[in-house]
TINUZA-577080 format. One record per residue (C-alpha): y, z, x; residue in one letter. Coordinates in steps of 0.001 Angstrom, whole numbers, plus 500000, padded with zeros to 6 digits. Each point is the difference from the previous one (the first is absolute). Layout:
YZXa ...
This chain:
209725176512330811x 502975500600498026x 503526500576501575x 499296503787499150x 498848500880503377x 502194497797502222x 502222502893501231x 496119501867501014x 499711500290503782x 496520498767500568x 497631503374499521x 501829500673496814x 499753496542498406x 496366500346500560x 499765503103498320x 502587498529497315x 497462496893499499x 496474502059499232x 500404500061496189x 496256500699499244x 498693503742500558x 499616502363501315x 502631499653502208x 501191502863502749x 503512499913501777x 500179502497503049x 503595499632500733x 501907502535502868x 503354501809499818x 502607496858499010x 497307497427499574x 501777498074496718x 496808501870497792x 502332499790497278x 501131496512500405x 496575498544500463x 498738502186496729x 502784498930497976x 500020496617501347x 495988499427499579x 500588500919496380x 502026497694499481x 498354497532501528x 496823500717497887x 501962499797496565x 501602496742501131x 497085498366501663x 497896501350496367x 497462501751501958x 501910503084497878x 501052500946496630x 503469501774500312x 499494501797496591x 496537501710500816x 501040500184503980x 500332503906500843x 501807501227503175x 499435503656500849x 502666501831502047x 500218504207501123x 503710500132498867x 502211498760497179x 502278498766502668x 497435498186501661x 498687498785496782x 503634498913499097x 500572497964503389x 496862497897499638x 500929499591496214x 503516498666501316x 498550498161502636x 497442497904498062x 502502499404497570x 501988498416502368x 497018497794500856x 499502498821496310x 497099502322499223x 501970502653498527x 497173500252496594x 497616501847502402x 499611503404499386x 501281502452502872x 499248503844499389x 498886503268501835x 496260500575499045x 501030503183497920x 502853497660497630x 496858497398500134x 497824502718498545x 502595501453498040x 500588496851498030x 496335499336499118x 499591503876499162x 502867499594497533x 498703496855498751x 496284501169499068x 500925503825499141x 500013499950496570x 496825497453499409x 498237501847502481x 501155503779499861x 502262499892497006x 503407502313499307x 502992499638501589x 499167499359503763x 500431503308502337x 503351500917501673x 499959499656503824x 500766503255502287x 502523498563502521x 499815503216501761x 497031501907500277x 501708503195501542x 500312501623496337x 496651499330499308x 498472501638503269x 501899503017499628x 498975500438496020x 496396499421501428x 500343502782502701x 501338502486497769x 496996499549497440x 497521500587503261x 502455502952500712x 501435498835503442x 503800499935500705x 500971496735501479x 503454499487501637x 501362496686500627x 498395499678503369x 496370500860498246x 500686497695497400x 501450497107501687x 496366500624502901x 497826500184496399x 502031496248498862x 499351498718502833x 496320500632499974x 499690498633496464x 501246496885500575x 497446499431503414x 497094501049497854x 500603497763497078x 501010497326502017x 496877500375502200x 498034499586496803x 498781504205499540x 500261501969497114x 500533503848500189x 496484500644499306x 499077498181503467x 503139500751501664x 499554500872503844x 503186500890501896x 501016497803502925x 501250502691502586x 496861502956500744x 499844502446497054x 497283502719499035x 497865499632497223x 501806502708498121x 503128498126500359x 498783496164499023x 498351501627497151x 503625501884499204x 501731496675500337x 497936498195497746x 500231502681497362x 504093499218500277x 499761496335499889x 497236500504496876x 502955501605498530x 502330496938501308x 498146498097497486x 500237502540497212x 503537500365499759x 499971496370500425x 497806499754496896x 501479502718498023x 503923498209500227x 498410496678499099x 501279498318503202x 498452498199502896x 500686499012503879x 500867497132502079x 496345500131500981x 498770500314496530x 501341496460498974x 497794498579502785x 496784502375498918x 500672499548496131x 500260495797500549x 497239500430502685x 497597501785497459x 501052497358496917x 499162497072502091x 496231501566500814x 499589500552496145x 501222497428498224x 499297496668500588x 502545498982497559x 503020501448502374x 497688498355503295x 500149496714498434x 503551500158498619x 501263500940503510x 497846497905501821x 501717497319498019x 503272500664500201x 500105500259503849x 497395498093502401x 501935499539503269x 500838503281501912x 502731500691503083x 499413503648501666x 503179500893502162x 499744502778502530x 496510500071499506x 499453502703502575x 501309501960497828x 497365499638496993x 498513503523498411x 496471499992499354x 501333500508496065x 502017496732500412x 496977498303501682x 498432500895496825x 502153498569497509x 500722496842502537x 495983499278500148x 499705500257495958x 502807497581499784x 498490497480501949x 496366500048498297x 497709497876501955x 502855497178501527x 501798500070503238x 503455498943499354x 501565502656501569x 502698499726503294x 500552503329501968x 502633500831502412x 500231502997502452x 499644501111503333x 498148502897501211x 502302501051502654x 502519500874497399x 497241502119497645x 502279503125499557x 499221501283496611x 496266501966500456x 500967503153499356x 501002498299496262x 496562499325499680x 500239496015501250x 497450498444501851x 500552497191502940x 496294499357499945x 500516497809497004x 501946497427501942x 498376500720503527x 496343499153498074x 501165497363497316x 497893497473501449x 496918502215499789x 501028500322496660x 500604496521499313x 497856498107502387x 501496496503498905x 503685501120501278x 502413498215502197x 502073502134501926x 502676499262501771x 502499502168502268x 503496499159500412x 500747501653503237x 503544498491500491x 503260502380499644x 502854498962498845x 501562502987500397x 499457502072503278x 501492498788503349x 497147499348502556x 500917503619501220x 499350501512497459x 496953498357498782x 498362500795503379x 500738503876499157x 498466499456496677x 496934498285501591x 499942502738502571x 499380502717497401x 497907497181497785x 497246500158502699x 499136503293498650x 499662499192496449x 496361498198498967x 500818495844498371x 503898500194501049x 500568496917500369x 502778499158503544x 503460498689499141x 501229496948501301x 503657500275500183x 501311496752498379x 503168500746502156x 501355499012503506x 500512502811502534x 503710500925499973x 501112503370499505x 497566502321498395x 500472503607500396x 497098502632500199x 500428503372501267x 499685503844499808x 502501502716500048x 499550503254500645x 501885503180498879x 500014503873500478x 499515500840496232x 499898498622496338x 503952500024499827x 500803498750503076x 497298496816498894x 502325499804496796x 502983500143501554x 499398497579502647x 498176497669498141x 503051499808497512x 502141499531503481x 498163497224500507x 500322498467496803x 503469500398499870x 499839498378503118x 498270496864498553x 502545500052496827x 502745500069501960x 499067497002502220x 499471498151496605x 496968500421498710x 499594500382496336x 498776503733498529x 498116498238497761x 497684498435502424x 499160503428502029x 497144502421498707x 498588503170501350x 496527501023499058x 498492503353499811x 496356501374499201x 501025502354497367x 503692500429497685x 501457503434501779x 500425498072503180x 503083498434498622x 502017502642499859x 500797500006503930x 500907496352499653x 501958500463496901x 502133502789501542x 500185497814503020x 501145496515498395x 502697501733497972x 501509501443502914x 500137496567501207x 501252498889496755x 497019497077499729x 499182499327496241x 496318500563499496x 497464500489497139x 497184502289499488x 496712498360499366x 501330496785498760x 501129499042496684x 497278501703497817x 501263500642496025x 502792498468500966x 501165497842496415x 499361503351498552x 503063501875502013x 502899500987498232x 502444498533502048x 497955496644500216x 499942500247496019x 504034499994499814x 500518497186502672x 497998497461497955x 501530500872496948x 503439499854501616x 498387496152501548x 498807498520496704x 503143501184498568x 502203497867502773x 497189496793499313x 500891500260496661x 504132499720500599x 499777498119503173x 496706498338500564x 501487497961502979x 501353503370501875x 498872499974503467x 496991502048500246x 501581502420503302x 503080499914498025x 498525501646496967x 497850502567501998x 503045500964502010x 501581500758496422x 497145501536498407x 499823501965503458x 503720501585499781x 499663500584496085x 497050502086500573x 502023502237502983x 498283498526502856x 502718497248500963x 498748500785504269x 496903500338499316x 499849502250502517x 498214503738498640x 502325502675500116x 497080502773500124x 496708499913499154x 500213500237496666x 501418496466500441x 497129498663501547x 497718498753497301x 502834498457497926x 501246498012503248x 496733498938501096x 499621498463496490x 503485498323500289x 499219498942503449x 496434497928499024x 501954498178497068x 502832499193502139x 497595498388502583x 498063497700496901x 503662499300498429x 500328498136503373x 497586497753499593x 501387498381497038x 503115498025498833x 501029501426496896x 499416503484498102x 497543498224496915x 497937498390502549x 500126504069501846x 498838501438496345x 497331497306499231x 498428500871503768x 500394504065498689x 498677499121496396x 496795498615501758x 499449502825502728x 500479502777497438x 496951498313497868x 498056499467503502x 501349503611500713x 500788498314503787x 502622501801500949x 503085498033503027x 498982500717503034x 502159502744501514x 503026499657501683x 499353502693502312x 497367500974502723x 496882501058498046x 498072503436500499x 496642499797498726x 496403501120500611x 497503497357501471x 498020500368496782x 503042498738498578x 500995497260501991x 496686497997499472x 501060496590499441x 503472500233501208x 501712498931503308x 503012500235501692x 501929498549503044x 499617503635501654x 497637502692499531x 500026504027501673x 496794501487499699x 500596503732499890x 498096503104500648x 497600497897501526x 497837503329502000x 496771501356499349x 499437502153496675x 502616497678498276x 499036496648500772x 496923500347499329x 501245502725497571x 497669503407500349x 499770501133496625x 499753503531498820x 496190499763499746x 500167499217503319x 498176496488499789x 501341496732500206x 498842496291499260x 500552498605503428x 499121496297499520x 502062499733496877x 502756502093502026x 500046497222502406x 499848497141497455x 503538501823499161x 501792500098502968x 498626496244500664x 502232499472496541x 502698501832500854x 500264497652503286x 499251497049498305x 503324500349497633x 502377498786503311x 500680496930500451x 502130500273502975x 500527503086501439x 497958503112499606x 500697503426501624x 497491503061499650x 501252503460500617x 498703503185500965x 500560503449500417x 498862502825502117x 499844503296498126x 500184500767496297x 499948502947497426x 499586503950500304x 500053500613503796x 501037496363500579x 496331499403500480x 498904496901503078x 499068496621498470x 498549496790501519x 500817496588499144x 497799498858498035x 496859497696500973x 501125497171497945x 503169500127502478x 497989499753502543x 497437497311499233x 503201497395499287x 501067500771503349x 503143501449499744x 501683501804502268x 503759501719499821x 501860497082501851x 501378498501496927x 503589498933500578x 502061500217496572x 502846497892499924x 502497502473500281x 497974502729501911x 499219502878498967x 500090503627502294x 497520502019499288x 499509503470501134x 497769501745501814x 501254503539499312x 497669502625498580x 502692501249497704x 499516496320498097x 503560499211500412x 500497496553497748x 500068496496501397x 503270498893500455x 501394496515499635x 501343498883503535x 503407500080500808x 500085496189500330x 499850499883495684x 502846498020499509x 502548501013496479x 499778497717496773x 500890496490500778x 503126498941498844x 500967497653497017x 501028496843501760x 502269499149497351x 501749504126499418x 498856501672502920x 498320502137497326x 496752502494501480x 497096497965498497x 497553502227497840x 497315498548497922x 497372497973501992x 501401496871497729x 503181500392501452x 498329500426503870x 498394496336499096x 503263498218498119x 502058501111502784x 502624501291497405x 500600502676497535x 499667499974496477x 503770499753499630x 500483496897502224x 499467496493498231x 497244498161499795x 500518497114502543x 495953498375499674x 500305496549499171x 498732499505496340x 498623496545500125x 497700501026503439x 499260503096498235x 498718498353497393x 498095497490502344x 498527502699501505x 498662501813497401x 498017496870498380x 498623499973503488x 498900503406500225x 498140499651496490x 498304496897501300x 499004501889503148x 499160502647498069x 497787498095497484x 498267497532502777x 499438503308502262x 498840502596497235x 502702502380501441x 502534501765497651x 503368498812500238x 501592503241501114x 497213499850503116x 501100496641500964x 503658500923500171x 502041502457497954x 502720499135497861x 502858501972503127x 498277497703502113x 500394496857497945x 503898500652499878x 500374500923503514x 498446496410501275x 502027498527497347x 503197501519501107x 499804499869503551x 497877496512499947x 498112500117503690x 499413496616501746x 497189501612502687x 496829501974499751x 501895502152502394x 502768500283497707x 497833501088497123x 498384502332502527x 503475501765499975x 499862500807496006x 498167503472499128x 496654499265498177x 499412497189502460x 497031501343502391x 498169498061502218x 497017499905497477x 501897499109497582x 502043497236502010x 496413497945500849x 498544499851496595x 503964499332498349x 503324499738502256x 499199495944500084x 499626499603496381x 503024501957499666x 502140498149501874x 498357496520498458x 501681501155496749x 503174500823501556x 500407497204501821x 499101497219496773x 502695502283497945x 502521499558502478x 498709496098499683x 500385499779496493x 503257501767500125x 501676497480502521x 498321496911497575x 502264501713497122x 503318500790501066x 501450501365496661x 496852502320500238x 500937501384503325x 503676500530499442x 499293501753496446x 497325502233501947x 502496500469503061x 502506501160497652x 497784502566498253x 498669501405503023x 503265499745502406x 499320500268503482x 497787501366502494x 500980499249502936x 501726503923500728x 497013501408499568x 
């Protein structure tokens, strides 16, 4: 067994180690799925159970797809092929086009709004935006579920009259289509899909060129995928599939769990294996996932990988949807205040216009935040100039400290504070914000640009330096330190649509998702009346099965209200003013300066040389535990140990960042380095008196 899947806890490395298919990996919320995929390819190509070049790992997003790629690379399998299954298809379709169809190859729609709306005037219907956005929508479930117009049945309850009325529109879908000479996203798959059952020229060429076959998210498979995916394959069984039921959010696009939940019908020779473990929720908060789990058919029950300590799980109620955003921004500034980084809080919501309570609320508390992550985000204008303005200082000064050169790039673009001055500001600070927090990560402003070069070609944006607001659709496969669940009542979550009808199950799988993104704390909120007449909700039954109840104790509580008026929730009168700088007296603003302990202004008193130590440590960690760097520690953090230096677990308790979670599974390791720097320091005299000079003293503060 090759050293490949040393760093496997046991269930993995089993998993990791079944290199002949079909294989199955059922892996829960935090499990390692990616790890173990990633690390069982490259365990195959090593071992020579695998080719790389005709290896083919299938992903649902070109950031996932871009991760893995990075990941196996780092493993030394980087010649295996990681795509989406649409750039798979896309590739081949480009490939065999002009043997097979001939002419230049059709241009791709990348928005099908224009189309629909040329379509409904040529069946004379006006369509506004909602109509046509509903009509989209329903395209891309039927093609993905495998239908045609002809045989197109709605999936909500429609007359005769109107199915046959739809199908005339989506007949003309296909016309217009036709007409401009352009295809869909779904096309590729249907185009391939219908070349491979033709030609056994393009089968055999294929079938060649790839023979072993990863599925990620496999829950999330379309019957048209499952299609393609089965042609690909032929008669063999090398194929690996990853997913998990309980996190099968994605129906109403037309995908289909019951491709993973029956894969070993399908494949009767299959291992399967489930990787149960999580790495990522606190034993809390895993037994609130498993509480709403029991509910959802082959979830599989999470076994927190964690010691007790401090987990938080709770409920908070409000009189209205504004009060909910206003407290629930009290509480997170609250949580920043006391040290916590922006970055590492999230609040979830079923649908986008949620947000705009929160929003209104968090800039009232002056908290940083970002709408629906980081989406586009290369593209932005403002993003655009900073890297230009970066390569530019790489190019003069390649050895420029990468915070230094951000700071510049920061006040030569008008945003010096980084603080928004109105709204407007909000998007370009946000932007300035997420680069800031990467340029900490690295020594000097090439090494900053080389890191940018390679996410803008992944398109994988920095994570943001601010508290994200995103929908739970949206936060699939991320996690944070804390997560608010908002809006969490009946007719919202599970969302009531305008038909009236509602996929419970799936509706559940969602919430389960949205809990499942904490790792330490989670707090769900509710509200008692909303819209016209301030109409009565109830919390909503997913609430209720995890078992909680509105005795959650924020860390700086939180009034709330009971007044029918819906005055707002108020922070308490013991919220203490900005902390000062202990080196000006300065009010401390930015949650980097709540963690350093200083302003921006002051000078940096960290100790390079343990600084330094400490960041080859937290890459090592990071590597060994398959957790990013910034998750381990952040870069505020690094300084602050290496400046203040803490000889106790009790000590390091003191430092903001420093949980109790975090504390068990760290604070020892920590101090380890600390205390062989401070070693190494006394063995090397000149060292210490050349470091002593550069940083001065500490002992004031």
């Amino acid at each position: 067994m090759s050293d490949l899947l040393a760093g496997l806890d046991p269930n993995q490395r089993r998993a990791a180690a079944a290199l002949e298919g079909p294989v199955a990996i059922i892996a829960a919320a935090g499990g390692g799925k990616t790890r173990t995929v990633s690390h069982r390819i490259a365990h195959g190509v090593a071992e020579g159970a695998f080719e790389a070049s005709r290896t083919l790992a299938l992903t649902f997003t070109t950031k996932a797809s871009a991760e893995l790629g990075r990941r196996l690379e780092d493993l030394g399998a980087g010649a295996v092929a990681t795509r989406t299954f649409h750039s798979a298809a896309l590739r081949q379709l480009q490939f065999f086009w002009e043997d097979t169809i001939g002419g230049p190859m059709a241009k791709i729609a990348s928005d099908k709004g224009p189309l629909i709306s040329e379509a409904l005037g040529r069946c004379n219907e006006n369509g506004d935006r909602a109509r046509v956005r509903t009509l989209t929508s329903e395209v891309d479930w039927f093609k993905s579920a495998g239908l045609t117009a002809s045989n197109y049945v709605p999936r909500g309850q429609a007359t005769g009259q109107e199915t046959q009325r739809l199908r005339k529109i989506f007949e003309a879908y296909e016309d217009v289509k036709s007409d401009q000479g352009v295809i869909d996203f779904e096309d590729v798959l249907l185009v391939m899909i219908g070349l491979m059952q033709s030609r056994s020229d393009v089968r055999e060429k294929v079938r060649r060129a790839y023979r072993w076959f990863t599925v990620d998210e496999f829950q999330d498979v379309s019957p048209l995928q499952m299609r393609l995916l089965r042609l690909w394959l032929g008669k063999r069984h090398d194929i690996c599939v990853v997913g998990d039921p309980a996190q099968a959010i994605y129906g109403f696009a037309g995908a289909d769990a019951g491709f993973l939940t029956g894969f070993a019908q399908e494949f009767p020779q299959a291992q399967v294996f489930e990787l149960n473990s999580t790495y990522r929720c606190d034993p809390a908060i895993a037994t609130a996932a498993n509480a709403v789990a029991s509910n959802i058919p082959a979830a599989l029950s999470l076994q927190s990988v964690h010691s007790e300590q401090s987990a938080s799980v709770g409920r908070l109620d409000f009189p209205d949807e504004v009060s909910e955003g206003q407290g629930v921004a009290d509480e997170i500034a609250a949580l920043v205040a006391g040290g916590q980084d922006p970055g590492s809080i999230a609040c979830l919501f079923r649908i986008r216009a949620q947000s705009q309570a929160l929003e209104v609320g968090l800039q009232r508390a002056q908290v940083p935040y970002n709408v629906s992550g980081m989406s586009g985000f290369f593209r932005r204008r403002e993003v655009k100039e900073a890297l230009i303005r970066l390569r530019g200082l790489a190019r003069s000064n390649p050895k420029l400290a990468a915070s230094t050169a951000m700071v510049e790039v920061a006040a030569a673009m008008g945003a010096s504070a980084l603080v928004p001055s109105d709204t407007a500001d909000q998007p370009k600070i946000e932007s300035l914000q997420a680069l800031r927090g990467l340029a900490e990560q690295f020594e000097t402003v090439s090494e900053l640009v080389t890191e940018l070069d390679d996410r803008e070609q992944a398109q994988l944006p920095p994570p943001p330096a601010a508290v994200t607001l995103t929908t739970l659709h949206a936060a699939k496969g991320l996690e944070w330190d804390t997560v608010f669940i908002t809006g969490a009542i009946e007719g919202m979550l599970p969302l009531l649509t305008d038909r009236g009808d509602t996929d419970l199950a799936e509706e559940r799988r969602l919430f389960y998702v949205g809990v499942t993104r904490a790792r330490h704390r989670l707090v769900v909120t509710c509200y008692d009346r909303s819209g016209p007449g301030r109409v009565r909700r109830e919390v909503s039954r997913f609430v209720t099965e995890m078992g909680a109840t509105n005795t959650q104790q924020p860390r700086v509580p939180v009034t709330v209200r009971r007044d029918p008026a819906g005055p707002r929730s108020t922070r308490p009168d013991t919220a203490q003013p900005p902390a000062p700088c202990r080196e000006c007296g300065r009010g401390l603003v930015t949650g980097r300066e709540r963690v350093l302990g200083r302003c921006e202004r002051c000078p940096d008193r960290a100790d390079p040389d343990l600084l330094a130590a400490l960041r080859r440590w937290r890459a090592e960690y990071s590597e060994a535990s398959g957790t990013p760097e910034v998750l381990v520690l952040t870069q505020s953090s690094l300084e602050l140990v290496a400046t203040i230096k803490p000889q106790s677990l009790s000590a390091l308790a003191e430092l903001p960042g420093f949980h109790p979670v975090k504390l068990a599974d760290i604070g020892e390791r920590v101090l380890a380095v600390v205390s062989d720097q401070a070693a190494s320091a006394s063995a090397n005299p000149g060292t210490q008196v050349a470091t002593s000079d550069r940083m001065g003293t500490v002992a004031s503060n």
